[in-house]
C-alpha positions as CSV (number, residue, x, y, z in Angstrom):
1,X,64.0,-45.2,-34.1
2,X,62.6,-41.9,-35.1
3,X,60.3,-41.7,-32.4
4,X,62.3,-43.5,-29.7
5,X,64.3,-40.0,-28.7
6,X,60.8,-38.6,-27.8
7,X,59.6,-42.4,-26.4
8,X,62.9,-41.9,-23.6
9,X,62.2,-38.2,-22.8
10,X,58.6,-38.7,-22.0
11,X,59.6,-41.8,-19.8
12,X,62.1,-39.3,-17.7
13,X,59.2,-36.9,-17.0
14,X,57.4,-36.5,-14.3
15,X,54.0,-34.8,-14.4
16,X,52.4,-33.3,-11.5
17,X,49.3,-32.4,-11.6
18,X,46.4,-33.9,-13.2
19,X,45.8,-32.5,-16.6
20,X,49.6,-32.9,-17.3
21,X,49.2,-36.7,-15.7
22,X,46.7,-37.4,-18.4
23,X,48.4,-35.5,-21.2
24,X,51.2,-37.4,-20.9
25,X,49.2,-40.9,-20.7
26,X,47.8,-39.5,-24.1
27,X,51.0,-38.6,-25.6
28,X,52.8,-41.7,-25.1
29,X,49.7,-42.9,-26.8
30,X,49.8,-41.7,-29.6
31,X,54.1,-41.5,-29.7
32,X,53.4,-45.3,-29.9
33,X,51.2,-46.1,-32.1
34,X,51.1,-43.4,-34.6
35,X,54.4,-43.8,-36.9
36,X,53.5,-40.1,-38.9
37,X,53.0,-38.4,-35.0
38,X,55.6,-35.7,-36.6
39,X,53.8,-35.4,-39.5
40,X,51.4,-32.3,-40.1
41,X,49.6,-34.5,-42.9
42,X,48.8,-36.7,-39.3
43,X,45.1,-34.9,-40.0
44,X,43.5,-36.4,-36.4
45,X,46.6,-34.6,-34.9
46,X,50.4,-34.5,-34.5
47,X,53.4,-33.5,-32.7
48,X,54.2,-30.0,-31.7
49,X,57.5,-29.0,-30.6
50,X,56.9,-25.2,-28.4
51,X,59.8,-23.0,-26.0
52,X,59.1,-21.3,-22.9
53,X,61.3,-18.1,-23.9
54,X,62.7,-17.0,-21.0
55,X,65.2,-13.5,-19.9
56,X,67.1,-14.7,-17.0
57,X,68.4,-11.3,-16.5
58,X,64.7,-9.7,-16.1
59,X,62.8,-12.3,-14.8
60,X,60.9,-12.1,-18.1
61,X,59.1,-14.7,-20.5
62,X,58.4,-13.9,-24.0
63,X,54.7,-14.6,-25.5
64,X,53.0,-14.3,-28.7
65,X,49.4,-13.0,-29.5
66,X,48.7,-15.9,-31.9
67,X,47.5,-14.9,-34.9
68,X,45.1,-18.0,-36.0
69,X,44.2,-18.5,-32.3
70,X,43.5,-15.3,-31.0
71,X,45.6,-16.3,-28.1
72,X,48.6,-15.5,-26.1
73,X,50.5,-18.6,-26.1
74,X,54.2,-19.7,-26.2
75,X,56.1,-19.8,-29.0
76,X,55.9,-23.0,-31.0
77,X,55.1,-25.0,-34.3
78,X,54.3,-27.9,-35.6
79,X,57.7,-30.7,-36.2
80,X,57.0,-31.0,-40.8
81,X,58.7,-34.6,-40.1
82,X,61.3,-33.4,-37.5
83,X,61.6,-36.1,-35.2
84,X,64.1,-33.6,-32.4
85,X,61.2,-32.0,-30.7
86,X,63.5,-29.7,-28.8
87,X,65.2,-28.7,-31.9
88,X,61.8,-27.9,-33.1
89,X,61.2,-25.3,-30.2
90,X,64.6,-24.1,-30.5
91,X,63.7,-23.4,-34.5
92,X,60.2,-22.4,-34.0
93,X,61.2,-19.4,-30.8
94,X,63.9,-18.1,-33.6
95,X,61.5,-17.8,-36.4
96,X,58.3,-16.5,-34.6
97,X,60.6,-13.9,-32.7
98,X,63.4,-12.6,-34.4
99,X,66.1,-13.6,-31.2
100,X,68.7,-15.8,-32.8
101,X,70.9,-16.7,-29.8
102,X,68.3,-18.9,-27.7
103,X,69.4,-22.1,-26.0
104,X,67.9,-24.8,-23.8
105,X,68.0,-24.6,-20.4
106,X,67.2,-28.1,-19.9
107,X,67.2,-31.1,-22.6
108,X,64.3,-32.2,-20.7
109,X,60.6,-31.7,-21.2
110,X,59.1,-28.6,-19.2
111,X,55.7,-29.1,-19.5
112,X,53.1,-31.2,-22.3
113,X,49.9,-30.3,-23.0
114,X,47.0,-32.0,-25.5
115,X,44.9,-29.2,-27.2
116,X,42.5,-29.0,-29.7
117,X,43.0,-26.8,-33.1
118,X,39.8,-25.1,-34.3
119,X,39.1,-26.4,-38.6
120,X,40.6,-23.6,-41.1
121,X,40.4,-23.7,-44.5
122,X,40.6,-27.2,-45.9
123,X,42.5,-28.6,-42.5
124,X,39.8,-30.0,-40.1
125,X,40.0,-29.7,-36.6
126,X,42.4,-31.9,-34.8
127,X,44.8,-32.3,-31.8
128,X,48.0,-30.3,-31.2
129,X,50.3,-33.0,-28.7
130,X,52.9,-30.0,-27.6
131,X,55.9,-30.8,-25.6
132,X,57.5,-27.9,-24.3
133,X,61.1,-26.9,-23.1
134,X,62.3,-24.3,-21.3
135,X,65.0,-22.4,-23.4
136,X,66.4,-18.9,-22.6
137,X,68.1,-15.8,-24.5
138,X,71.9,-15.3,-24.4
139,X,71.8,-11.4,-25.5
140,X,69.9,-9.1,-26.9
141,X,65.9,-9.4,-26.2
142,X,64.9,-7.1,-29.2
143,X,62.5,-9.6,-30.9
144,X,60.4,-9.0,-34.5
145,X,56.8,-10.0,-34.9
146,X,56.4,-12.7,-37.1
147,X,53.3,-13.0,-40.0
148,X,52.0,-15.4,-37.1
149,X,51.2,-13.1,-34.5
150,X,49.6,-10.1,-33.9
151,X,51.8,-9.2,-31.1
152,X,55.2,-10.1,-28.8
153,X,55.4,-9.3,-25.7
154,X,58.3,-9.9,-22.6
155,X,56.3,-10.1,-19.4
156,X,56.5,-10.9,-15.7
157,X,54.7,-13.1,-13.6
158,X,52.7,-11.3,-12.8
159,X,51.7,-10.0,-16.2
160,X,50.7,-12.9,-17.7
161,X,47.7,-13.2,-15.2
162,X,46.3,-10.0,-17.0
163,X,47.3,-11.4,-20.5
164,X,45.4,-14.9,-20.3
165,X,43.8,-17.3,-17.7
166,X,44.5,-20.2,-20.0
167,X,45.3,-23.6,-17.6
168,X,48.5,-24.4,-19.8
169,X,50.1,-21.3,-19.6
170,X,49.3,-20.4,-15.8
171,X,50.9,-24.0,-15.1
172,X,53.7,-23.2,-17.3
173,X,53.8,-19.7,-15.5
174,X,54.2,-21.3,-11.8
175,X,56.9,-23.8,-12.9
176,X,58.9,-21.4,-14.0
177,X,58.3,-19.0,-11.0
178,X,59.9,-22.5,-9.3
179,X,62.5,-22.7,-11.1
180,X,63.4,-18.8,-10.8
181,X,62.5,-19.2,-6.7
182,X,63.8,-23.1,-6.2
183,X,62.8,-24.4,-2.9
C-alpha cells in the first residue's frame, strides 16, 4: 500500500525524452521491488521527493547552491520513511527556503531523474531516484538560506543557463518555460 500512491502516479506520467524515458523504467524498478525505497537506510539508494519552486508573478524559479554537492539544484530531500512524495517536496522547499505558503501546482509528477550521490562520511555512494513537482509561492518570496546551501537564488530562464548546464535542470528549465508559454 505504501508504495502504491507512488506506483499510480508514475503510471500517469508521461516522459519525453530519453533520459527521463529510462529514468522512469528505473524508477518503477526499484518502486517495485524495493519495499524500504523511502528509506534513507536503503544504502544502494532511495527515494527523493524535490519542488520546482516557482514565482508566478515574476516568471521566476527558486534554486539552491547545494551545499554537499557543490551544485545549483532544486530544492529537495530525501522521504526518512514518508511514503507522500509530494508532501516530501512540499516539506523539503519550506525547510531549505524559509517560504511557508508554497503549494502544488499540479499533484502530478513534473519531471524524475536517477542520480548518483558522491560517498561522505560513513554513507557510501548510492543513487538518489527524485521525483519532482512543480509547486509555486502564494506571497511573499523573501526566502532564508538553509545550513544546506551556500546560496538561494530566484532566477529567470534565462539565468539559469549561466548558473549550471546540468541536463536535469535545463530539462526541468524548458518544461516549465512550456508551461509558462503553453502551446
Amino acid at each position: 500500500m505504501h508504495r502504491q500512491d507512488l506506483l499510480n502516479k508514475l503510471a500517469r506520467y508521461t516522459p519525453d525524452n530519453p533520459a527521463e524515458i529510462d529514468a522512469h523504467r528505473r524508477i518503477i524498478e526499484f518502486v517495485e521491488s524495493t519495499p524500504d525505497c523511502f528509506k534513507r537506510s536503503h544504502l544502494p539508494g532511495h527515494i527523493t521527493g524535490s519542488a520546482w519552486l516557482i514565482d508566478e508573478a515574476h516568471g521566476r524559479v527558486l534554486l539552491t547552491h547545494h551545499r554537499k554537492l557543490d551544485k545549483w539544484l532544486q530544492l529537495g530531500g530525501h522521504c526518512d520513511g514518508d511514503a507522500d512524495v509530494l508532501n516530501v517536496a512540499l516539506k523539503e522547499a519550506v525547510e531549505e527556503s524559509g517560504i511557508n505558503d508554497i503549494t502544488p501546482v499540479s499533484q502530478d509528477i513534473f519531471d524524475l531523474d536517477v542520480h548518483p550521490i558522491p560517498a561522505r562520511g560513513d554513507v557510501p555512494d548510492h543513487l538518489h531516484y527524485d521525483i519532482r513537482f512543480l509547486c509555486r509561492i502564494n506571497g511573499d518570496h523573501t526566502y532564508l538560506i538553509s545550513d544546506e546551501s551556500h546560496e538561494l537564488a530566484w532566477l529567470r530562464p534565462d539565468a539559469i543557463l549561466d548558473m549550471t548546464v546540468g541536463q536535469s535542470i535545463l530539462r526541468m528549465r524548458e518544461k516549465w518555460l512550456r508551461h509558462m508559454h503553453p502551446a
